[in-house]
C-alpha positions as CSV (number, residue, x, y, z in Angstrom):
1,X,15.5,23.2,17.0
2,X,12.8,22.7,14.4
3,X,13.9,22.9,10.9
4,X,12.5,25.3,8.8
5,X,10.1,24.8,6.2
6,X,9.5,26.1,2.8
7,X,6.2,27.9,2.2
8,X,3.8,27.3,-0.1
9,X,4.6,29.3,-3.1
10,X,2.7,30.7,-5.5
11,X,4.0,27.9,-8.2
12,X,2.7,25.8,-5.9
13,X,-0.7,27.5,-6.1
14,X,-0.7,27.5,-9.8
15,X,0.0,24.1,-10.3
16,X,-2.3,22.7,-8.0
17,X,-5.2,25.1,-9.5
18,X,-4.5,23.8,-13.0
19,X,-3.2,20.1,-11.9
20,X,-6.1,17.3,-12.8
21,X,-7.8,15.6,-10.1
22,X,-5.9,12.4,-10.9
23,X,-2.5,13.6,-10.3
24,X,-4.3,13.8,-6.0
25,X,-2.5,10.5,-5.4
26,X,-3.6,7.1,-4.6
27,X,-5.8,8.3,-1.8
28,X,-7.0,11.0,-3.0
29,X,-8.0,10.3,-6.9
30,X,-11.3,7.8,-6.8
31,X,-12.7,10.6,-3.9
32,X,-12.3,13.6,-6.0
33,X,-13.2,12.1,-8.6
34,X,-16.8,11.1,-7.3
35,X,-16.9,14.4,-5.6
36,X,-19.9,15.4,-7.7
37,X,-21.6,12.5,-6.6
38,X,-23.9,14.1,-3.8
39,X,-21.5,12.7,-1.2
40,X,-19.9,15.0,1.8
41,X,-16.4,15.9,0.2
42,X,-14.2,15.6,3.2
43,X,-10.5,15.8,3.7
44,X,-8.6,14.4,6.6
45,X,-5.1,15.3,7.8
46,X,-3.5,12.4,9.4
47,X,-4.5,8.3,9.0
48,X,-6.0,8.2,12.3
49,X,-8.6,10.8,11.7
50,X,-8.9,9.9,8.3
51,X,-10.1,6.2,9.6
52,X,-12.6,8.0,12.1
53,X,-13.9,10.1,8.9
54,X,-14.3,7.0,6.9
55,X,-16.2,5.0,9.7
56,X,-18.5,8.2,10.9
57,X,-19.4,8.6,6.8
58,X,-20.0,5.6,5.8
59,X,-21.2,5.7,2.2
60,X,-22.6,9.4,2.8
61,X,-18.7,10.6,2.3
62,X,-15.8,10.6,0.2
63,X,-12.3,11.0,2.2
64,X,-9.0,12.3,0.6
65,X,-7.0,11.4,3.1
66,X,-3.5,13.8,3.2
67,X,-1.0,11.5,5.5
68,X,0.1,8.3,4.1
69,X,1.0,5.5,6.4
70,X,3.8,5.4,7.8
71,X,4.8,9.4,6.6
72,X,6.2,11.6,10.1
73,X,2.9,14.1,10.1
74,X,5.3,16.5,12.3
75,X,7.7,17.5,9.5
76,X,5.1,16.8,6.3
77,X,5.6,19.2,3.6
78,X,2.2,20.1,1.7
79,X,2.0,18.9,-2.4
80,X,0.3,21.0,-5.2
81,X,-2.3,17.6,-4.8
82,X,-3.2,18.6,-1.3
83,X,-3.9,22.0,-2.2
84,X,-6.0,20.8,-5.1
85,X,-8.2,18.3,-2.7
86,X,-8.6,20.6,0.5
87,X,-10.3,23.4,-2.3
88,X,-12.5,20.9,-3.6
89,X,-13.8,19.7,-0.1
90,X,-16.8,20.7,2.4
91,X,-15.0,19.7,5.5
92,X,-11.3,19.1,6.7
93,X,-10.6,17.5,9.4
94,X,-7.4,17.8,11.3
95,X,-6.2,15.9,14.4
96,X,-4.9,19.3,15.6
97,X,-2.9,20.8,18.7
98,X,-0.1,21.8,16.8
99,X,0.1,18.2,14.8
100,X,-0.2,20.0,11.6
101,X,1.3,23.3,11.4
102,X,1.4,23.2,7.9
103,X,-2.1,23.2,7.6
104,X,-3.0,26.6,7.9
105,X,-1.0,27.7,5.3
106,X,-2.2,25.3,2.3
107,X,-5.9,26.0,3.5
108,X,-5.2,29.5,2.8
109,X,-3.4,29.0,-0.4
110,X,-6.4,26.2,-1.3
111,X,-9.3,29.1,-0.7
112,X,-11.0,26.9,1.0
113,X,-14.5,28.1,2.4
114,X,-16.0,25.2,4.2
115,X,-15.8,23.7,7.7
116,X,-12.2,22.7,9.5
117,X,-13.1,20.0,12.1
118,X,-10.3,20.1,15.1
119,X,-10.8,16.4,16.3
120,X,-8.9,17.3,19.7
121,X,-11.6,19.9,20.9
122,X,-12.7,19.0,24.5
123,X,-10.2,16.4,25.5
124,X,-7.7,16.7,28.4
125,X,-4.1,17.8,27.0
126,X,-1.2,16.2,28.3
127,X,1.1,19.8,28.7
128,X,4.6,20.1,27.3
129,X,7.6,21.3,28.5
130,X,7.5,24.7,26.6
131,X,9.7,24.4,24.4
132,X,9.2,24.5,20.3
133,X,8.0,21.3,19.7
134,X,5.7,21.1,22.6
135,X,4.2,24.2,23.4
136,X,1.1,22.8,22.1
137,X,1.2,20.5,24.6
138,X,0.9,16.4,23.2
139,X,-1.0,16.1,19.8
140,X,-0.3,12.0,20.7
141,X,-4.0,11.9,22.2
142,X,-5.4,9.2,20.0
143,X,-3.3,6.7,22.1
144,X,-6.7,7.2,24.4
145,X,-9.5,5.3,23.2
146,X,-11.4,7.5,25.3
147,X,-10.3,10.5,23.5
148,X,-11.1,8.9,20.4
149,X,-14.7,8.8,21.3
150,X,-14.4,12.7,21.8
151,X,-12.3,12.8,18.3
152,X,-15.5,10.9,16.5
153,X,-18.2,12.4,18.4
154,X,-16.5,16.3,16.8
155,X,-16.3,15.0,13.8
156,X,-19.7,13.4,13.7
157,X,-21.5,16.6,14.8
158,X,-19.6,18.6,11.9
159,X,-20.9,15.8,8.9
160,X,-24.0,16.2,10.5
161,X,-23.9,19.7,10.4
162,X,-22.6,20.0,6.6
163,X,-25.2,17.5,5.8
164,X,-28.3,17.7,7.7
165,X,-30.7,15.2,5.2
166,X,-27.8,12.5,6.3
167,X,-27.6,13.4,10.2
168,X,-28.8,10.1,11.0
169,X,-27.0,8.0,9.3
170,X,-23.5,9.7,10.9
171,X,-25.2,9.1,14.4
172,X,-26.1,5.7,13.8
173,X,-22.3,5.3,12.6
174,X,-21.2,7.0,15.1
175,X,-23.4,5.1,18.2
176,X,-22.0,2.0,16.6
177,X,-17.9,2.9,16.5
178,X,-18.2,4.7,19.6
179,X,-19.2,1.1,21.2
180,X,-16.3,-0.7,18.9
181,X,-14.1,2.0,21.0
182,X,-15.2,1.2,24.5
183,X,-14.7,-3.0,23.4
184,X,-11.2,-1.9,22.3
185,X,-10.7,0.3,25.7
186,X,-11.9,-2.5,27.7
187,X,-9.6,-5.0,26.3
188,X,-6.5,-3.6,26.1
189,X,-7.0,-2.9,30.1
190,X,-7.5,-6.7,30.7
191,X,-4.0,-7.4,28.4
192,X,-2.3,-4.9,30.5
193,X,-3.9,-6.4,34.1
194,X,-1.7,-9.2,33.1
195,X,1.4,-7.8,33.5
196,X,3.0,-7.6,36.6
197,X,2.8,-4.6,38.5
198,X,6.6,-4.1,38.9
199,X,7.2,-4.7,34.7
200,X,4.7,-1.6,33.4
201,X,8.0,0.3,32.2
202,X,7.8,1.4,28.7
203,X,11.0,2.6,26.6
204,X,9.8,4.3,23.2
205,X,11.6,6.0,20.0
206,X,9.9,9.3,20.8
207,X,7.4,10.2,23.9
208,X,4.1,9.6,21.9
209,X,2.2,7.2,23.8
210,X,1.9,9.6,27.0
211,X,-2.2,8.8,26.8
212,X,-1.8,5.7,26.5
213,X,0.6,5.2,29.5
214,X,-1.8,7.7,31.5
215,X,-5.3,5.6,30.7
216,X,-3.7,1.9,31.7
217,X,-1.1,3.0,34.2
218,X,2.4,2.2,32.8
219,X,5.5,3.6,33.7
220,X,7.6,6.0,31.4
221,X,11.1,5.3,31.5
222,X,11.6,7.6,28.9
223,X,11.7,8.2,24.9
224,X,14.9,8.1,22.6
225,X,13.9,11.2,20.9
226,X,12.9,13.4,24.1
227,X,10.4,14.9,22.7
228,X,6.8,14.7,21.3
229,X,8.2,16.1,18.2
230,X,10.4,13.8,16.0
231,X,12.2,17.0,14.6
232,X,14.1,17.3,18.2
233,X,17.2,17.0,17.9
234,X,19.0,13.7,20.0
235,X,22.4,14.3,22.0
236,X,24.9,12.1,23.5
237,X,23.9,13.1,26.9
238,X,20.2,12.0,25.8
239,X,21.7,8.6,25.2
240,X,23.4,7.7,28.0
241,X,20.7,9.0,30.4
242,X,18.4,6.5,28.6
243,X,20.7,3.6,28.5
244,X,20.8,4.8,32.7
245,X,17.5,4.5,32.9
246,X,16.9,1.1,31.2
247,X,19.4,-0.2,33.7
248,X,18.2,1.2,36.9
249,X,14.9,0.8,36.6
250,X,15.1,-3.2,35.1
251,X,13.2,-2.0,32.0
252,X,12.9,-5.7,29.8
253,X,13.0,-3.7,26.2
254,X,13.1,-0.5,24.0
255,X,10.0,-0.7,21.4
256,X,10.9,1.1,18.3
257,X,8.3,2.7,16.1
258,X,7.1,2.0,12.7
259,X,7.4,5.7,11.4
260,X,11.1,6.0,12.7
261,X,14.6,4.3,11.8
262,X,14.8,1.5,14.3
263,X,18.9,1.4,14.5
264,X,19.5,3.9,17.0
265,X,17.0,2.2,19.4
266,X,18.6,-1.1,18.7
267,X,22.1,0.3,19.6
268,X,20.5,1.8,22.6
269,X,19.1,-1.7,23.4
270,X,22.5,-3.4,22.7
271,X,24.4,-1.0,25.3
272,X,21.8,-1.3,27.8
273,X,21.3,-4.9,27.4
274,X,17.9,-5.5,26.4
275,X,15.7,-6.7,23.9
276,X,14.7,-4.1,20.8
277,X,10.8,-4.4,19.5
278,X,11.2,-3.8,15.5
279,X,10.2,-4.4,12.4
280,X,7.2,-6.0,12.3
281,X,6.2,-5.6,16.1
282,X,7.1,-2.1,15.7
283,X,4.6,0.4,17.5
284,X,2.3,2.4,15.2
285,X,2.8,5.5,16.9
286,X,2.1,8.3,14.9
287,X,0.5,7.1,11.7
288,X,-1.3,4.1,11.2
289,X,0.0,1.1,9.1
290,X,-0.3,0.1,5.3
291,X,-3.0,-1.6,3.8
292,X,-2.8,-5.0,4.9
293,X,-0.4,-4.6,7.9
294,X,-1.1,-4.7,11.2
295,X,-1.8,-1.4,12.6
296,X,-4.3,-0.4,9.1
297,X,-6.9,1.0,10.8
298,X,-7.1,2.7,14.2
299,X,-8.7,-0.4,15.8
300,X,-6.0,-2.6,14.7
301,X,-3.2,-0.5,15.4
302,X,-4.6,-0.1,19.2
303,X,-4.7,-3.7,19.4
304,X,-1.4,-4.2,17.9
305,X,0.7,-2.5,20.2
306,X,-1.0,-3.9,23.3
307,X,-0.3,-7.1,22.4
308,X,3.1,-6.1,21.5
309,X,3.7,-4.1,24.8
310,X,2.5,-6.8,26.7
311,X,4.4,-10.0,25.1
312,X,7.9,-7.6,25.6
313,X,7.6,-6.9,29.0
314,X,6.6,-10.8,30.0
315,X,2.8,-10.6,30.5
């Protein structure tokens, strides 16, 4: 089950309506305060569409960006800060389909009045299973460089829409990521085309890289966490069947995740026999990575774990 979470109470509200615009965080504090600048005040939800926002902007936007790297956006609990940026903004942008359920709430409690972009409008939803944590179906659709042409091009028609006098400077930007993203689709298919057609099975911390399995036909194994959600809760049973399935199928590794504790895929890797993927060549799965890793912008992190999938099952 889901754990609960606290609402947004009305301390909450108070402090965030009386709070400066510095005390928004490292992300947030030089946006807010050049918010009077004639730049589109936007505010994205997770790093990945907070990295679309920045690229379809340019210098026509400011982005307070909610999600730090490397924070679980499933179980994210809202800050007086967040309330704070979201009523000072024009747009918010939210990756959507479920991903932030916390949202709602703290745009209420912020007042806010403008436009709320949902990035995943008009691409193909992988379907869950029907239980809590995935009757949204999977939120994990950025894993799809395809999708993410979708994810820009909503966004992109939104900034335009908020901001007509700069309309063509967000196509521009967005003609010229859009062709960045078919590069980055093109070459992770060549990397995968390397690997043998027998040793495409993938081993994850938690199922979030269904799309991306999908596009370049891998093979799913399965997920530690057996879930989309993180919050799910892991049995015994869960364990063994995975260790099972490692074995049977000849699966060469578990990749961990760089969002999620690594040691109970490295005891599932010991028992099964296997190599673990941490650390380092963890997976950005569902943030992307600090400033100045590998995985720090949505390009990156696509890149990334190719390379990362690819050297661990022998391509």
């Amino acid at each position: 089950m889901r754990p609960s979470r606290r609402p947004i109470t009305a301390f909450a509200l108070a402090a965030a309506l009386t709070a400066p615009l510095t005390a928004c965080g490292d992300n947030a504090t030089p946006q807010l305060a050049a918010a009077g600048d004639g730049k589109l005040a936007v505010v994205a939800t997770t790093t990945q569409v907070a990295d679309f926002a920045r690229n379809i902007g340019g210098d026509k936007v400011t982005v307070t960006q909610i999600l730090k790297p490397n924070i679980d956006p499933h179980e994210y609990e809202p800050t007086p800060a967040d309330i704070t940026a979201i009523g000072a903004a024009k747009v918010v942008v939210k990756s959507g389909l479920g991903l932030e359920k916390w949202l709602d709430e703290t745009i209420s409690a912020a007042g806010f009045k403008g436009t709320t972009v949902d990035a995943s409008t008009g691409v193909k939803i992988r379907q869950g299973n029907g239980d809590e944590e995935q009757q949204d179906g999977d939120p994990h659709i950025w894993h799809n460089p395809r999708n993410a042409k979708i994810m820009v091009q909503n966004i992109g028609k939104a900034f335009a829409a908020a901001d007509p006098a700069d309309a063509a400077a967000y196509e521009k930007n967005l003609a010229d990521y859009s062709a960045k993203l078919d590069k980055l689709d093109a070459d992770i298919q060549a990397k995968i085309d390397k690997l043998p057609p027998d040793g495409r099975k993938l081993v994850t911390n938690h199922d979030a890289f269904g799309y991306y399995i999908d596009r370049y036909q891998l093979e799913f194994i399965g997920s530690i966490i057996p879930s989309f959600d993180t919050s799910a809760e892991l049995s015994a049973k869960d364990i063994d069947d995975i260790v099972a399935k490692i074995k049977k199928t000849g699966t060469k590794a578990v990749l961990s995740e760089s969002s999620l504790p690594p040691k109970t895929a490295e005891a599932i890797a010991r028992q099964a026999g296997v190599q673990v993927v941490a650390g380092e060549d963890a997976l950005y799965g569902d943030t992307l990575g600090p400033q100045g890793s590998a995985g720090d912008t949505y390009l990156k992190m696509e890149e990334h774990n190719t390379d990362v999938i690819v050297r661990a099952l022998g391509g």
